[in-house]
N, C-alpha and C positions, 0 to 999 in steps of 0.2 A: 523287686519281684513283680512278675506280671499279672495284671490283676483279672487275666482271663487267659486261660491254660488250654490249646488245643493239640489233641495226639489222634495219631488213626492207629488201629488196631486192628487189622485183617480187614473186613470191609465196615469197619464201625467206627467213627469218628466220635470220641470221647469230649464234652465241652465243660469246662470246670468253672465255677465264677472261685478264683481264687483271695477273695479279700477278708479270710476269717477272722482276724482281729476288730473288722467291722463287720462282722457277721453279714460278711460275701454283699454288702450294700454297694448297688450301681455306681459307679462314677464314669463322668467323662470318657476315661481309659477303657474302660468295661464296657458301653456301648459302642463306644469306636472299634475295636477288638472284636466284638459279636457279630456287627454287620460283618466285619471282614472272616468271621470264620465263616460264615452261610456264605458266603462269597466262592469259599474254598469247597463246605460240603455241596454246592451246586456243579463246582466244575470237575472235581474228582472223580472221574466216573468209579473209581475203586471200591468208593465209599456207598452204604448202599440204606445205612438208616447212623443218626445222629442219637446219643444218651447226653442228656446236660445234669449234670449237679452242682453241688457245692461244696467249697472244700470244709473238711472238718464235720460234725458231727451235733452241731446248734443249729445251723442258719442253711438253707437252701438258698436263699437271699430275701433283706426284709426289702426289698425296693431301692428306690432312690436314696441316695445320701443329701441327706438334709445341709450337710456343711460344703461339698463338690457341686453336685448336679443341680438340684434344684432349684437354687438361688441364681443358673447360670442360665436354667431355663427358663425363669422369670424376668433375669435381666435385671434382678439386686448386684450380679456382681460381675464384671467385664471377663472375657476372657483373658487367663494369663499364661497357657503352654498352649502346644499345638495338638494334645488331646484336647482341648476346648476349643480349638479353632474349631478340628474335626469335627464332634459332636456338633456343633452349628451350624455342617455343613446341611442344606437341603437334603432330605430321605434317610439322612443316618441312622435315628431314633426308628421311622419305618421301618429301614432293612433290618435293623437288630431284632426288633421287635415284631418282626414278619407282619407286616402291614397292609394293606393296599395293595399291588400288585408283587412285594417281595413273597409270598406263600413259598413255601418250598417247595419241591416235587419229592423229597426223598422223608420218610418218614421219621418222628421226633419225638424220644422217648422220654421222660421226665423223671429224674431217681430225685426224689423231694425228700432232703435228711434232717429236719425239723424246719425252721421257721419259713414261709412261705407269704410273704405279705406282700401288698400294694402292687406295685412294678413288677413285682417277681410272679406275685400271683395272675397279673395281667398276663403277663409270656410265659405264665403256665399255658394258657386257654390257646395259644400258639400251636401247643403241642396235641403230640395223636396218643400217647397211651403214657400213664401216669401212674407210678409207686411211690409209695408215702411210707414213710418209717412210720410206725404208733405215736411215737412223740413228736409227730408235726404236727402243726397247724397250722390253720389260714387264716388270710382276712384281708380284707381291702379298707383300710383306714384313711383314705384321701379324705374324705369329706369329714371327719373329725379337725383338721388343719385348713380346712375352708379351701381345698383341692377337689378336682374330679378323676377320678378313672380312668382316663382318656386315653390308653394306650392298646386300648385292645378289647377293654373289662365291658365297655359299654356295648360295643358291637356283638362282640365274640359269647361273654359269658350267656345272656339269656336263651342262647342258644343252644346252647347245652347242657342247661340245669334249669328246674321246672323256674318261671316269672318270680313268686314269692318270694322264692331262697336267693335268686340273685337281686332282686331286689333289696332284701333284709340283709345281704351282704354289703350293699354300696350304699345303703342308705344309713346303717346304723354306726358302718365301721366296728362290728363285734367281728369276736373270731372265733373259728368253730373247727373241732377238733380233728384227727383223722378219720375217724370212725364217723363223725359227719358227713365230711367227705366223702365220703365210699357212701354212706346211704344215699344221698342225694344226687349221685354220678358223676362226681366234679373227679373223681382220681379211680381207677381201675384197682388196687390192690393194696391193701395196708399190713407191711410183714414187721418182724423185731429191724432195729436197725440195723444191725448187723450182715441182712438181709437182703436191703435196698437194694447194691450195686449189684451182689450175684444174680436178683428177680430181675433187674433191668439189663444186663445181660447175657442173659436168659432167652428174654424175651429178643432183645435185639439179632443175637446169633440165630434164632428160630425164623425171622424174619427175613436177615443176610442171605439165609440157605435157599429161599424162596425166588422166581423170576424176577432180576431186578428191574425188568422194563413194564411186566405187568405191575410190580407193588408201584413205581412211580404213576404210572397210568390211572389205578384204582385212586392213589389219593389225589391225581389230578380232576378226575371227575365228581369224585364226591364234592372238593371245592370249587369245581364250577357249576356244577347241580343244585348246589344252595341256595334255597330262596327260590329256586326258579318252578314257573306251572311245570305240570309235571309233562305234557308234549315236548317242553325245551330241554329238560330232565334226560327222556327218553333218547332224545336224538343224539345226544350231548354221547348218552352211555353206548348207543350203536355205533357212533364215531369213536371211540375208545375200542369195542368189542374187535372192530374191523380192525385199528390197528394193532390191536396185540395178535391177533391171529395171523397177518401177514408177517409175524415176527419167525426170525430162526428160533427163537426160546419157544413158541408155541408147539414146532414142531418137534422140539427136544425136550419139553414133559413127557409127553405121552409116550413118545420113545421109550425113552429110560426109564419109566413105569413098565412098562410091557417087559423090557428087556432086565429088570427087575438088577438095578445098579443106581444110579448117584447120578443125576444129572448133572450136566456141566455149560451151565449157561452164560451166555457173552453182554446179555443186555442190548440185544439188539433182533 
C-alpha cells in the first residue's frame, strides 16, 4: 500500500499521507512521494489549489517515524531500498517540505483530522488555510528527544503566531488543543470531524472558481513580500498588479460580471 495517495478532482488535487496503522508517521517513502506530488501539483496546469490530510480519523500525521526516517537522517542506520536512497537525495526533504526556493505557487489547504505533531506540524506552516477537526491537536516535541524543529517550524512558525506561543511551542514540546489553535492563529477553523473534509472542500472549490492566474500571482507576492522594507514590497506588488491586468482573465471578470453569467477563465 502506498504510503502517500495522490488523486485530482476537478481542479483540486487531493494529498493523503496514507500510513494509519502508524498514525500517518513520515517515512522515506512518504517524503519521496510528497516532493514528487508538488512536482505534479506545479505542472498540472488543471489543478488550481491542493487539500492534504490524513487517512483515518486519529493522526493528520505525528511526524517523523522514529524506527524509518530518523535514525536514516542521522546516520544511525545505512540506507536499505531505494526509497532511502531517494530521500538522501540533495533537496528531497526541502521539496516535500516546501522549503527554500520549492514554495508553491498554487495554494495549500490543510484538513488536520486529529494528531498533528513535530514534522507534520512543521509542513502544516507550509500551508495557506488550515481546518482542524476539535479533536486535534498540536505540538512540536523535537526538543523533548534532544531534536530541533528544523524543517520549516523555526523559520516559518514565528511568523505567524505571536513570539511567545511559538516559542512555548518549541521550547516546551507541550501540546495545545484545537481551540488553542484557532485562538492564537495557527489553523483558520475548528468544526466536528466529520466536518473536516467537506470545510476543506469547500473552501477549496470557492477558490478553484476564482482566476487561476491571479490566485497563483497573490500568493506568489505575498511570499516574496516577506520580510522585505516595504519600497521592495511595493514594487514587488506593482509587478504582480501589471501582470494580472495584461492577463485574458483580467479582461473576462469584469466581462462576465457586467454580462451577469459564469466566467470562464483559461489561466492565462
Amino acid at each position: 500500500m502506498e504510503s502517500l495517495l495522490y488523486q485530482v478532482d476537478g481542479h483540486i488535487a487531493i494529498i493523503t499521507f496514507n500510513r494509519p496503522e502508524k498514525l500517518n508517521a513520515f517515512d522515506p517513502e512518504t517524503i519521496v512521494r510528497l516532493a514528487a506530488a508538488w512536482d505534479e501539483v506545479e505542472r498540472d496546469d488543471a489543478v488550481r489549489v491542493a487539500i492534504v490530510t490524513g487517512a483515518g480519523d486519529k493522526s493528520f500525521s505525528i511526524g517523523a517515524d522514529f524506527n524509518r526516517l530518523t535514525p536514516l537522517g542521522t546516520g544511525a542506520r545505512p540506507p536499505d531500498d531505494e526509497w532511502d536512497r531517494k530521500f538522501l537525495e540533495p533537496q528531497t526533504g526541502d521539496r516535500a517540505m516546501l522549503r527554500h526556493q520549492y514554495a508553491l505557487s498554487k495554494p495549500i489547504i490543510a484538513a488536520i483530522n486529529g494528531f498533528c505533531f513535530a514534522g507534520a506540524l512543521e509542513f502544516m506552516t507550509s500551508t495557506d488555510i488550515r481546518i482542524a477537526s476539535e479533536s486535534a491537536s498540536f505540538g512540536l516535541q523535537e526538543a523533548r528527544w534532544a531534536l530541533a524543529p528544523a524543517r520549516g517550524a523555526l523559520a516559518r512558525l514565528p511568523r505567524q503566531i505571536p513570539h511567545c506561543r511559538a516559542m512555548e511551542m518549541m521550547l516546551t514540546g507541550s501540546r495545545f488543543t484545537a481551540s488553542e489553535a484557532l485562538a492564537m492563529g495557527l489553523v483558520n477553523y475548528v468544526v466536528p470531524p466529520a466536518q473536516v473534509m467537506p470545510k476543506a472542500r469547500e473552501i477549496a472549490e470557492t477558490i478553484a472558481a476564482n482566476g487561476p492566474l491571479a490566485i497563483r500571482l497573490i500568493k506568489s507576492a505575498v511570499i516574496r513580500t516577506a520580510g522585505r522594507p516595504l519600497a521592495e514590497a511595493y514594487a514587488i506588488e506593482d509587478e504582480i498588479f501589471a501582470q494580472v491586468m495584461r492577463s485574458e482573465d483580467a479582461r473576462e471578470g469584469p466581462r462576465s460580471f457586467l454580462e451577469k453569467r459564469k466566467p470562464a477563465y483559461k489561466g492565462r
